[in-house]
C-alpha positions as CSV (number, residue, x, y, z in Angstrom):
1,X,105.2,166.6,114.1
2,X,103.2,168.5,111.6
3,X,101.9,165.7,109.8
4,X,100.6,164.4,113.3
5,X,98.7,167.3,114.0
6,X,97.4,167.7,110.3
7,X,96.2,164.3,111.3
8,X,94.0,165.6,114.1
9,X,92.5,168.6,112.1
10,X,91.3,165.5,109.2
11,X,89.7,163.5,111.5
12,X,86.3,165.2,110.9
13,X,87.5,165.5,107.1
14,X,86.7,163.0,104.7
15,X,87.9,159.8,104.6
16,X,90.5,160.5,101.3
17,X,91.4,163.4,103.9
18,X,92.1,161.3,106.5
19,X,94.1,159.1,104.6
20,X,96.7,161.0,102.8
21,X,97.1,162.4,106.4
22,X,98.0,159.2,107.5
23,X,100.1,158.2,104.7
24,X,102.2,161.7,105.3
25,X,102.5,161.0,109.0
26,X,103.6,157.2,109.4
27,X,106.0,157.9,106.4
28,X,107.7,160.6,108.4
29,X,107.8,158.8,111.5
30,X,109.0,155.5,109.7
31,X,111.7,157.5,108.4
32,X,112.5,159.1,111.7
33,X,112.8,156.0,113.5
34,X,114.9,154.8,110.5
35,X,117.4,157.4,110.9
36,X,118.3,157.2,114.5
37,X,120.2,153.9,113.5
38,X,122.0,156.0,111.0
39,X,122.6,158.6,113.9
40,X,123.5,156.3,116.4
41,X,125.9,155.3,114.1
42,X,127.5,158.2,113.6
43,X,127.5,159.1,117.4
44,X,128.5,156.1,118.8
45,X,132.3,155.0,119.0
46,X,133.3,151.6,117.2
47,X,133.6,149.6,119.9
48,X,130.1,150.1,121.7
49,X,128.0,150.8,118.5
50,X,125.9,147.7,118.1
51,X,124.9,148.7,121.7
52,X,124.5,152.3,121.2
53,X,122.0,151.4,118.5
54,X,120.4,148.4,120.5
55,X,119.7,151.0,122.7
56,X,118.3,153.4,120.6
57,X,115.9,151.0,118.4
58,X,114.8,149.7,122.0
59,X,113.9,153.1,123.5
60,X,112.3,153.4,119.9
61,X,110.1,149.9,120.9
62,X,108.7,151.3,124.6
63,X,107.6,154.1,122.9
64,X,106.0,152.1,120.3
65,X,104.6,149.8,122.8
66,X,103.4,152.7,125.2
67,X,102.1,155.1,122.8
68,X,98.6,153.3,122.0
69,X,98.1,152.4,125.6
70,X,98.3,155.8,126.7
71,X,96.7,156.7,124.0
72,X,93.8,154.0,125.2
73,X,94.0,155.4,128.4
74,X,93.3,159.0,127.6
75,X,89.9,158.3,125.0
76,X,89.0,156.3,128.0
77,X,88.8,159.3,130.0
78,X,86.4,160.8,127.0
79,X,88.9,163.3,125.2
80,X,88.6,163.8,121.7
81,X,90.6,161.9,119.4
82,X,91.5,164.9,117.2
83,X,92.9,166.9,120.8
84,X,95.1,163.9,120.9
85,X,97.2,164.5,118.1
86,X,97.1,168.0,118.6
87,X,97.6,168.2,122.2
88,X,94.6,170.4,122.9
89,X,93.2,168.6,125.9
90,X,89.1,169.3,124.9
91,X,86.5,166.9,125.7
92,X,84.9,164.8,123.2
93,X,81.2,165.4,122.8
């Protein structure tokens, strides 16, 4: 979460900025979403785990899948990109 909203404070940075931010962000949330198949297993009894972490990586997918469109959705209504990851809702311009 703190490498997302670093994100939004470089967007008006330069670009080498902008894209260590990046780098730091989707490796954290690549490692998050790794780790809940770890967790599931952990959490999950024997007998239901495959579904427990079916489950988990599918919940992980809508959220993948929803994200940029309400994402789309939200620059469409002209907020900032940058109070986006930040969750400041300013308008852009």
């Amino acid at each position: 979460m703190v490498f997302v909203t670093l994100l939004g404070l470089a967007v008006s940075a330069p670009p080498w900025v902008f894209l260590i931010a990046a780098f730091c962000a989707g490796f954290c949330i690549s490692g998050g979403q790794k780790s809940v198949i770890a967790l599931a297993a952990i959490f999950y009894p024997a007998p239901i785990r495959s579904t427990g972490v079916g489950w988990a990586l599918g919940i992980g997918r809508l959220g993948s899948i929803g994200g940029p469109l309400l994402i789309g959705v939200l620059l469409a209504y002209q907020l900032s990109a940058a109070s986006l990851f930040y969750g400041r809702p300013s308008r852009c311009c």
